[in-house]
Phi, psi and omega in degrees: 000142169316337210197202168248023192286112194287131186266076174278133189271052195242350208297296193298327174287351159255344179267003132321286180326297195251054171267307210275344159103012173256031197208105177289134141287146206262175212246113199281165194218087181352084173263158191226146182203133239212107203243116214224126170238147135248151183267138183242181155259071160240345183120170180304159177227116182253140175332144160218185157211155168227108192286162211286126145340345179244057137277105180318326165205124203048077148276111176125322197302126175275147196199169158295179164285176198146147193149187192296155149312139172265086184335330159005277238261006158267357186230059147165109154008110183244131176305136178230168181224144192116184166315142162316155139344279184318327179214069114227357159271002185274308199288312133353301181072049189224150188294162182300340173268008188236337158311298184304280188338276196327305188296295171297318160298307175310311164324289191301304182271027182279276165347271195303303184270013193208357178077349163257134171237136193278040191216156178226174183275346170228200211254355207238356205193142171225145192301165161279220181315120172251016194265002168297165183316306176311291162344276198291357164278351173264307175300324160320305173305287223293306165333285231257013170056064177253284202253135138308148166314296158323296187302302191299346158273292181310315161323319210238002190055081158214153194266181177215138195258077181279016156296357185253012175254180159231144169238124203304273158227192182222130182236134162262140184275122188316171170271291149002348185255189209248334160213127210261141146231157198250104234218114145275159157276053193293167140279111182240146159278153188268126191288142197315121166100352169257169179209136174321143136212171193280102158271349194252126156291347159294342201248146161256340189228162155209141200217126178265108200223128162331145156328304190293318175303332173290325211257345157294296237263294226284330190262346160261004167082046200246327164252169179271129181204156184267170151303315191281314161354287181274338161298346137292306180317307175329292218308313171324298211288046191232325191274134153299326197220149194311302191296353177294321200278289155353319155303308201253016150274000179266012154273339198295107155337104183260036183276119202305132189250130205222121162308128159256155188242096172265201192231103183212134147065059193134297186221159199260127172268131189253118155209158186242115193302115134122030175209066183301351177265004174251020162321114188248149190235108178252110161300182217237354169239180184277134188257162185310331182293323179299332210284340199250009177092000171305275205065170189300142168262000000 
């Protein structure tokens, strides 16, 4: 393949379905994901992961920490810090219990799969080391959704600083796929006295790599990456310093960027508006590759 763009190859037969309209699309499910910078001197280095090859989707892939929304974590009050409820549910385009959720999931699974927590004992502060024992047995419970987010802030008198995020962008997962997510992106910086480490059973690897160095690997096709993945890396590479980026999420456009599949001279054009390079030509019958287990590169 030209580039790393992960491909599934089950794509052109749905996305046939639902051109032709025998294929419902399921209703996304609200996720949140978190592009975690430090600064080096080379410029910021942002968090990755690369999830485990046997993994039913984009296995191989490099992506952020991330995951759903906890229905949870919207119909009770956590302490916070930051912009309000209220604007981040302005910022966001969501009611205010469904802001906190998002806003608590982008917390959490930073915590869960990478070992950083955005929360402090004030509005004003953030914990240190989050590798004792102790912990890492809370962290566990949130994995295995034993314990909520909210009760795990209440457990320990801790605030949730949602000043330290920014929110990037927003991606929908096509319609055409089998499982959707309505994805905010945020920006965080990784906070003084924490450190990183591969906390997720899903990653075989993690890795802290410039921007520019990813969107290399990814354009000789050396790393595996989704679209919204290397379209963020793009977005970075403009900022010097974590807090340059950070600044400059409060400007960021969250209008949802959602694959269309149309019908042109043939064949179904797959694109995501205002990101032309990951346009794709889905013939409109099964071509010989699909047919031997090949599909499109």
């Amino acid at each position: 393949m030209a580039n790393g763009q992960w491909y599934p190859p089950e794509w052109p037969d749905r996305i046939r379905a639902l051109a032709d309209g025998t294929l419902t699309p399921v209703s996304p499910r609200r996720a949140a994901t978190v592009l975690l910078l430090k600064d080096t001197p080379d410029g910021p280095a942002v968090h990755m992961l690369r999830r485990r090859a046997s993994m039913a989707f984009a296995g191989g892939a490099y992506a952020y920490p991330g995951g759903g929304v906890d229905p949870r974590d919207d119909d009770r009050l956590v302490r916070w810090a930051g912009p309000t409820r209220a604007w981040w549910a302005e910022r966001l385009g969501v009611d205010e219990p469904g802001a906190q959720a998002i806003v608590c999931a982008a917390v959490r699974e930073t915590y869960e799969e990478a070992g950083v927590l955005l929360a402090g004992p004030d509005a004003e502060s953030v914990v240190g080391d989050t590798t004792g024992a102790d912990w890492e047995a809370d962290r566990a419970a949130l994995v295995a959704r034993e314990l909520s987010f909210a009760e795990f802030l209440d457990r320990r008198g801790l605030v949730l600083r949602s000043d330290l995020l920014g929110a990037w962008t927003r991606w929908i997962t096509p319609e055409f796929e089998a499982r959707r997510y309505d994805t905010w992106f945020f920006v965080a910086a990784l906070p003084e006295g924490q450190r990183t480490r591969n906390a997720s059973t899903e990653a075989d690897r993690t890795v802290w790599i410039r921007p520019a160095e990813a969107a290399a690997g990814y354009d000789k096709g050396e790393l595996l990456m989704m679209p919204p993945t290397i379209a963020t890396l793009r977005q970075l590479l403009p900022y010097a310093t974590a807090a340059e980026t950070l600044t400059a999420a409060s400007g960021r456009d969250l209008t949802p960027v959602l694959a269309r599949a149309r019908l042109q001279d043939g064949e179904i054009v797959l694109s995501w508006p205002g990101h032309e390079e990951f346009t794709k030509h889905v013939p409109t019958a099964p071509t010989t590759a699909e047919t031997t287990g090949g599909g499109p590169a």
